[in-house]
Every structure is written in C-alpha cells, then in structure tokens.
C-alpha positions in Angstrom: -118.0 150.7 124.7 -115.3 150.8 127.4 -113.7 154.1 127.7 -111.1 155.0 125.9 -109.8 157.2 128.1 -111.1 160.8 127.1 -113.1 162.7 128.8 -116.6 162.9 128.1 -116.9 166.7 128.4 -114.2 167.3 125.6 -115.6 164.2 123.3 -117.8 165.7 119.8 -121.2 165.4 119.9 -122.5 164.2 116.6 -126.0 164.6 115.8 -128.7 162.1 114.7 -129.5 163.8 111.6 -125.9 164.3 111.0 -124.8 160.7 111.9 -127.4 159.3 109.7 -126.1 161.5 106.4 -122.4 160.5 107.5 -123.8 156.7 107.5 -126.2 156.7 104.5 -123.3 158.5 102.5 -120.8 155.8 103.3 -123.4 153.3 102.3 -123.8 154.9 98.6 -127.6 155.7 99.7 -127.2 159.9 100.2 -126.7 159.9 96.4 -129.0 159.1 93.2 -129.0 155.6 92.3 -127.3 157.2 88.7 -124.4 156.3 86.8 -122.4 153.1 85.2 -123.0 149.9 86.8 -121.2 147.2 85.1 -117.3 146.7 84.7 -115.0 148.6 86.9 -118.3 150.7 87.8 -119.6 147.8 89.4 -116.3 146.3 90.7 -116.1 149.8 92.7 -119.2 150.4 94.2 -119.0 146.6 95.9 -115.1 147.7 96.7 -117.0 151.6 98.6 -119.7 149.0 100.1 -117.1 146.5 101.4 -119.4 143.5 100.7 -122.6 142.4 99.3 -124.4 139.9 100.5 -125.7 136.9 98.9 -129.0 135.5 99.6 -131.4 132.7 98.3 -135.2 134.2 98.7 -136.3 135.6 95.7 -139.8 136.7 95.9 -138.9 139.9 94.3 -135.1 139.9 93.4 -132.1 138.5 95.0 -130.8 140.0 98.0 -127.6 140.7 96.3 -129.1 142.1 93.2 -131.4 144.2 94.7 -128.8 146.2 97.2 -126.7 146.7 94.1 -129.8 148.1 91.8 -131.1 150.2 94.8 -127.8 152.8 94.4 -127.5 151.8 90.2 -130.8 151.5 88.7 -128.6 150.8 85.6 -127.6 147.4 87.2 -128.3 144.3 85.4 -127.4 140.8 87.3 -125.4 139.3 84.2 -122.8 142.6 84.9 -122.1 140.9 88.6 -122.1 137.5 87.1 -119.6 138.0 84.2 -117.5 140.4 87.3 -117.6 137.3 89.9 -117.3 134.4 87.1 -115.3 135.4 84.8 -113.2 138.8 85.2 -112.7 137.5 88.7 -113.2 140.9 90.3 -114.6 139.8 93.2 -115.0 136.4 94.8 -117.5 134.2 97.2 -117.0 133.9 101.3 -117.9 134.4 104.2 -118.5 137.7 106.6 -121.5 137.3 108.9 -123.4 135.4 106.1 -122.4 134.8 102.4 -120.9 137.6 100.6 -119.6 138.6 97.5 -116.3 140.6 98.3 -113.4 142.3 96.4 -110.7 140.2 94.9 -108.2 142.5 96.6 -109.6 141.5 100.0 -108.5 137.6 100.0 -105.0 138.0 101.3 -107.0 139.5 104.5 -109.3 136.2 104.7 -106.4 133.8 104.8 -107.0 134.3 108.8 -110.7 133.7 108.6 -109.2 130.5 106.4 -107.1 129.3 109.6 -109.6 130.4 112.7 -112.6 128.8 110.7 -110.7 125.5 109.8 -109.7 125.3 113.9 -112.8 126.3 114.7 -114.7 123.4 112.3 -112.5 120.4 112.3 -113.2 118.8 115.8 -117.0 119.9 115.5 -117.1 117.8 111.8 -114.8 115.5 112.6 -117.2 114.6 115.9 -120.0 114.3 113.9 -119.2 112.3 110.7 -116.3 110.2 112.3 -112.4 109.3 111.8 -113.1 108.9 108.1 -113.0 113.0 108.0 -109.6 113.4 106.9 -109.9 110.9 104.0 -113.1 112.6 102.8 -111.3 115.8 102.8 -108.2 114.1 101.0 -110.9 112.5 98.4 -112.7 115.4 97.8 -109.9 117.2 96.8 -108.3 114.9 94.4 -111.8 114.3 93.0 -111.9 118.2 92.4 -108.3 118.8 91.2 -108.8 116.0 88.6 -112.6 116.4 87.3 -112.8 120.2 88.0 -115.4 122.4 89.5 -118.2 120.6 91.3 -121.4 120.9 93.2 -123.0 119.1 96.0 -125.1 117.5 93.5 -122.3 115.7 92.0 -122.5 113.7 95.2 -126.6 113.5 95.3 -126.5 109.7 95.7 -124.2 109.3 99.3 -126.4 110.0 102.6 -125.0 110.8 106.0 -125.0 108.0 108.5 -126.4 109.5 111.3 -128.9 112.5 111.6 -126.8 116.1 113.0 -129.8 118.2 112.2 -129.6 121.0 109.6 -126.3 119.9 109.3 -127.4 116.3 108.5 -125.2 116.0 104.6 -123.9 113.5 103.0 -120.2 113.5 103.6 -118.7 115.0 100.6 -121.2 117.9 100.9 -119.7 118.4 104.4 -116.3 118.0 102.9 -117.0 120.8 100.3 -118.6 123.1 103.0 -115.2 122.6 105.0 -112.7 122.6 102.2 -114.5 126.0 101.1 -114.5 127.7 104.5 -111.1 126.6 105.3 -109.1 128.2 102.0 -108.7 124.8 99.8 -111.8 125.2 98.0 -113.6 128.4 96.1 -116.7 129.1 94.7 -116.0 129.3 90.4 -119.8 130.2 89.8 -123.2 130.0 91.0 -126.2 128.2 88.7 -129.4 128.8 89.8 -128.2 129.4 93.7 -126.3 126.2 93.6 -122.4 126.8 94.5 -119.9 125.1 91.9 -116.3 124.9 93.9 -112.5 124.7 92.1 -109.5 124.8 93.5 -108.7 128.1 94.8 -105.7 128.4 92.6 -108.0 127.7 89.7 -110.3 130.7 91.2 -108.8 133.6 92.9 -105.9 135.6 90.6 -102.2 135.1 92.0 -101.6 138.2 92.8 -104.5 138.2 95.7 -103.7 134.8 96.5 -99.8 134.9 97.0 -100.1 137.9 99.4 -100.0 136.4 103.3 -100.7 139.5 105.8 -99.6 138.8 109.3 -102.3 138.4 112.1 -101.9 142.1 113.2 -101.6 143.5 109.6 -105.2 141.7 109.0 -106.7 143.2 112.5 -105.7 146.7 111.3 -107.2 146.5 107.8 -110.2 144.7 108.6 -110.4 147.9 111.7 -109.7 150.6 109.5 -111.6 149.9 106.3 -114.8 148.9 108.7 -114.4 152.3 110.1 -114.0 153.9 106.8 -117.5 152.1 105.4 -119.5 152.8 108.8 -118.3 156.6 109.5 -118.1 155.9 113.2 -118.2 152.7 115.0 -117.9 150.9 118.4 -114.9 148.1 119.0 -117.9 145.8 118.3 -119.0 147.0 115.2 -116.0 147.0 113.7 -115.2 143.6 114.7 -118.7 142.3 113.3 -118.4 144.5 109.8 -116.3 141.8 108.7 -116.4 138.9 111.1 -112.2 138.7 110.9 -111.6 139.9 114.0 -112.6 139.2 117.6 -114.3 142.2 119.4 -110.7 142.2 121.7 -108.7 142.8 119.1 -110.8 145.2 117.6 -111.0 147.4 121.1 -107.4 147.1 121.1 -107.1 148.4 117.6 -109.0 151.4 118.7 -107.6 152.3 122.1 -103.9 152.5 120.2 -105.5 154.7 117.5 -107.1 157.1 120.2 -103.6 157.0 122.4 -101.8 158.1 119.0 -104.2 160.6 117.6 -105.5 158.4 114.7 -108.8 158.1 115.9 -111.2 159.9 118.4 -113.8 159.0 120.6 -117.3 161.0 120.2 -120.9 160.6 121.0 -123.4 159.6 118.5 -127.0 160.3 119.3 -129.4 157.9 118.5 -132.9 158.4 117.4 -134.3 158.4 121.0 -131.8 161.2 122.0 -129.4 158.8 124.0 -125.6 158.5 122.9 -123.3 155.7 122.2 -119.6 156.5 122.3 -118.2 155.3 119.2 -114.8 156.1 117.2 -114.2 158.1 114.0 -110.9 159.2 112.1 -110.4 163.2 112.4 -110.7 164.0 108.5 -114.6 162.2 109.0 -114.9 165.0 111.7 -113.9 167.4 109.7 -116.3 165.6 106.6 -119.4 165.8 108.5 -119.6 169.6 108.2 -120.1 169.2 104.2 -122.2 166.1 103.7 -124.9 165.7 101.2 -128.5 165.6 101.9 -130.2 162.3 100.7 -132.0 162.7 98.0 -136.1 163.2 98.3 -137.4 160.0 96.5 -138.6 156.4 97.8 -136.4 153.5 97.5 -137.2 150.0 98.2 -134.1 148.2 100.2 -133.1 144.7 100.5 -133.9 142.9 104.0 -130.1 142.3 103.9 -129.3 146.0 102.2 -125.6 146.4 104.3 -127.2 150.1 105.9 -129.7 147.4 107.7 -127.8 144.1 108.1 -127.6 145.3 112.1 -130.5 145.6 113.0 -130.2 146.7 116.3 -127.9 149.5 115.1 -130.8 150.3 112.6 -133.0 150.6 115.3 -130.9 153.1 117.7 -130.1 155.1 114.5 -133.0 155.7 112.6 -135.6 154.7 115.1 -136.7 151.7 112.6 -137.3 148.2 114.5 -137.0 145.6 112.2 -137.3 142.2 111.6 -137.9 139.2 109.3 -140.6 137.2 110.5 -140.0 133.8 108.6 -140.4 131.7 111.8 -143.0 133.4 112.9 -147.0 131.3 112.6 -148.7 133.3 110.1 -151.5 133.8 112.9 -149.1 135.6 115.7 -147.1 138.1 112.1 -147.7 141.5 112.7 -146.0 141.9 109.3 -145.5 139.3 106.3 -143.3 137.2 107.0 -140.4 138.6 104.6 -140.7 142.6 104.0 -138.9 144.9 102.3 -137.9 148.3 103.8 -138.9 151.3 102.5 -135.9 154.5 103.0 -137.5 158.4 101.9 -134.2 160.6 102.2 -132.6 160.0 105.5 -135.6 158.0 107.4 -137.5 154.8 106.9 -140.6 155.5 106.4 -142.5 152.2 106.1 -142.4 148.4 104.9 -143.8 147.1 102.0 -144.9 143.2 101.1 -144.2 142.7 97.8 -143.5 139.8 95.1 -143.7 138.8 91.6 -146.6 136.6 90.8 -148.3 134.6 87.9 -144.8 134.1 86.7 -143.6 137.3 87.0 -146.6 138.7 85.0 -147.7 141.3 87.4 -145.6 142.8 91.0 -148.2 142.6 93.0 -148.2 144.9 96.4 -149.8 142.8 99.5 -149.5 145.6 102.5 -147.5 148.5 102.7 -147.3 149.2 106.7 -146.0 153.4 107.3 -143.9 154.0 110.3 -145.6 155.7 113.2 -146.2 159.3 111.8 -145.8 158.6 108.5 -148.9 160.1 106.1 -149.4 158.7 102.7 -150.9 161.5 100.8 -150.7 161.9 97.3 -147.2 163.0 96.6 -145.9 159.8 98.6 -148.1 157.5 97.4 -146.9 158.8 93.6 -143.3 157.9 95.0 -144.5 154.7 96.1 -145.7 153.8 92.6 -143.2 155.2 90.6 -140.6 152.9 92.6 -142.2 149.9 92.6 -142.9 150.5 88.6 -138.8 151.2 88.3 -138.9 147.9 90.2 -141.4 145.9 88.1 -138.8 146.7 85.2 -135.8 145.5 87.3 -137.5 142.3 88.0 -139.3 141.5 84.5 -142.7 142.1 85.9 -145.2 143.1 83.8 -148.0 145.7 86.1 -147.7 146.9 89.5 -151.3 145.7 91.0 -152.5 146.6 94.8 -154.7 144.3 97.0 -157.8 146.2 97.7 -156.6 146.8 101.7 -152.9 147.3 100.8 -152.5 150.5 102.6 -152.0 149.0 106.5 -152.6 151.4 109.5 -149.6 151.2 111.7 -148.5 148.6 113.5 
C-alpha cells in the first residue's frame, strides 16, 4: 500500500508462521471445531466471522453450511435456518457475493442500500425501458399486499429483449433491484430459491431504525474488517465488506496511524517478501500468545472466508488456488470444483469429492498434495477420519476411493 508515513526501519516485522496463526485465529480455524452450534452459539461465531457466505453448488454441502460445520462439527443446517428465518439473528445481502450477516450489521448496509440503487438504476432502467419505475412501483404493492414472493411467482412474463445473463423477466429484475436497494429482504430460502418481504416485515426495528452517517459506516466497516483479518492493507479492508471504496478505506487508516490507533508493519509472505499492512497495537501485543492450530485435517469450503481472496491465500500460505468451472475438462489440471484441504497452519492438498448414488456413498475422485506434502500413514488416517466426520455431516452412507485417487502433484 502507499506509505503511511513511518519509517520502514522502525515498522514490526511479523513473521509468516506468526501472521498465519494471527489470521487462522481470527477466522475461528486455530481452535477445535468443539462446542455449541445452534442459538446464540451459532448467532456468535457468524457475528467473530463477520459473514458467511452463501452459495448454490452442492456436490458435497452448501458452501455456507460447510464453513460453519468446519469450526462446529455440532452444526446442523436447520440451527442456521430457524436463526435466519425465524429468530431473525441474522439476515441475507450482499458483500462480495451473497452473505448471510449479523442482524446488528444492517444499519451499516443502509449505504450499500444507496451506492447500489445509484449505481443500478440507469444500468436497469437502460435495459428494460421507461416502464422501470412502474415495475418497481408494482412489484412492491404486489408484495406489501400478497406477502413474501419468489421469482417464480412471476414464471410466466419474459423479458423483451435479450441482456445476456441478465436476460429476466421484468419483475425478476424488479425483485433483484428492490432487494439490493433496501425496499425488499430476503424472509427465507426454499431449496436455494430467495422468497422476498418487505424489509419492515424482515429485519427487527431496532436494526432497522438505526441510520449511521456516511463516515460512521466507513469507520465500522474499517475497524471490524481489521478486527476479523488481524492485519490488513487499505484494500483489504475495503473489499472485507464491499461498503467502502478502497479511498476511503486508505484514508481511514492513514488517520488511525497519525493518531496512534493503528500501526503500520510488515507481513511476510510465504515466499519471504513483505507487504506493509496495518494492525491495532493490542493485536501487536496478541501475537506474542497465539495458539497453535490444532494437528488434524479439515476439509474447507471453496468459499471458506480464510480463502475467499485468493490472491491473499496465495502470498500467505503459499497455496494457489482456483475453481476451474470454466475450464474444458481436457485443459483441468484439477476438477473442476475442489475442496481445500488445511493440516494445522498450512494447506496441504485438495481433494475432489461428492455425494453420489443419492447420497449413498461420499465418494473421493482425486486427492492432489501440495508440493512436499507426503501421504504416509498417519495423514492418510486423517484424511479418512475427516472425510468419514464428513460423510455424517452430509447423510452419506461410506466413504469409497477411486482406484487412482491419490494424484502426484500438480
């Protein structure tokens, strides 16, 4: 990042080994996966993650239900269900993708609400016409008089010209908009379909009657990004979220450097360079006492938050990964959608794995080890035993291997 202004000589060096405990302890991953995961449990291990993201694919488990389950093993998907829908702990929206986020954090969306609905009206209202605002206008007296609906409840209208992926039907476009913008919120999920209300049907009025100012949102959504990552650049704090722009976030940081909230140090990264990143003083002071991960294999979520940035994954734990669902099955050096594979602090590998014969068996595909990584006995045990905690997790019945499973590195 730009400097700050300190100089480089005086700035803390953190380690790699320490910088990835300080980071795997902020994501709940430098602990057992032990303890309560339902109720207030579960409410407060999404409120320590800051978000968990929501994701269709479900070859082995939801993206959302796995990154929960890998830190609870208690977790069930009903607990986050009855949390979302019904004790309205948390509530549906947008950070870099689709999340599920603490109830407690709308107020600080209402300016994601305004940037998005400036952002999205001329782009919409270009492609499906001057009949925009009237949609909008229907689509919410439809809702506030019928209650909660779904883009199916609109199955039979068809756009009138093709916009690509975003070719809907209007009121589907209308939904999309109404829900980005504030009007609209998402009451429940069935199946992965989104069911909207109005959001004063949704979202408790206590989180909804609270309206932060522009710089009260840029400092929370700063300083609570900070306090989930450990240490950060201006640019990954503004992307934690996706509230803020990456200039307001540099200036959030260069006022808590020039008043002593915050100092600059240098991270190394896997490959021994360092990127100069910011970190409150009591973290300082934290890294000297952090915990060491514990020993035993876990299978991540493509989406688990430690990974979401990938290019951040890569510098930190020396672990280049991607999805390759557009890739031609010919030119894949992987499958096309693989699950990481975390052993204490390090990745160690990625495994291709999914339910099959209706969820009779979990059946491994290829399991690919990093570059040094030797799957002897004892990690091979680990392997099994996880996947078999998995199986359970995802009703599956055995754990079976193909007969090459075991990849040599890529």
């Amino acid at each position: 990042m730009a400097s700050l202004g300190s100089d480089p000589m005086q700035r803390p060096l953190i380690p790699n080994r320490t910088a990835r405990h300080l980071f795997l302890a902020r994501h709940a991953l430098a602990e057992a996966p032990t303890g309560p995961a339902k109720g207030q449990a579960l409410a407060d291990l999404i409120h320590r993650l800051g978000f968990v993201q929501v994701d269709s694919v479900n070859t082995l488990a939801r993206a959302h239900d796995l990154i929960l389950w890998s830190r609870r093993n208690a977790y069930k998907p009903s607990s986050l269900r009855w949390l979302n829908d019904r004790a309205r702990g948390t509530f549906e929206h947008w950070t870099h993708d689709a999340s599920i986020i603490p109830v407690e954090f709308f107020p600080y969306w209402r300016l994601r609400f305004q940037r998005d609905r400036a952002r999205l009206h001329g782009r919409w209202k270009d492609w499906h016409g001057s009949a925009f605002h009237a949609e909008l206008d229907r689509v919410l007296v439809h809702v506030a008089d019928h209650g909660p609906v779904c883009s199916a409840d609109f199955s039979g209208e068809r756009a009138e010209k093709s916009t690509g992926w975003w070719d809907w039907h209007p009121s589907k476009t209308a939904l999309e908009f109404l829900w980005r913008s504030g009007d609209l919120s998402v009451t429940r999920r069935e199946g992965f379909r989104k069911h909207y209300d109005l959001t004063e049907r949704v979202i408790p009025a206590d989180a909804r009657h609270v309206r932060p100012s522009v710089e009260e949102t840029t400092h929370w959504a700063c300083a609570a990004a900070l306090d989930r990552l450990g240490f950060a650049t201006p640019g990954e704090l503004a992307a934690f979220w996706a509230l803020v722009t990456p200039q307001e976030a540099r200036g959030w940081a260069s006022d808590g450097v020039a008043r002593g909230d915050l100092v600059e140090v240098d991270v190394e990264m896997r490959d021994g360079h360092t990127r100069r990143s910011v970190m409150t003083p009591s973290t300082l002071d934290e890294i000297h006492a952090l915990p060491e991960p514990p020993k035993r294999l876990r299978v991540l979520s493509p989406f688990d938050p430690a990974l979401r940035d990938r290019a951040r994954a890569e510098r930190l734990f020396g672990f280049r990964y991607r999805i390759e669902i557009f890739v031609p099955a010919e030119r894949r050096q992987y499958g096309y959608y693989v699950f990481p594979v975390m052993e204490s602090d390090s990745l160690v590998g990625r495994i291709d794995v999914a339910a099959e014969q209706g969820r009779a068996c979990l059946h491994v595909r290829a399991f690919w080890p990093e570059q040094g990584v030797k799957m002897g006995k004892a990690r091979r045990a680990a392997l099994a035993a996880e996947l078999h905690r998995i199986a359970r997790f995802a009703g599956c019945g055995d754990v079976t291997f193909a007969t090459d499973w075991l990849r040599p590195t890529a």
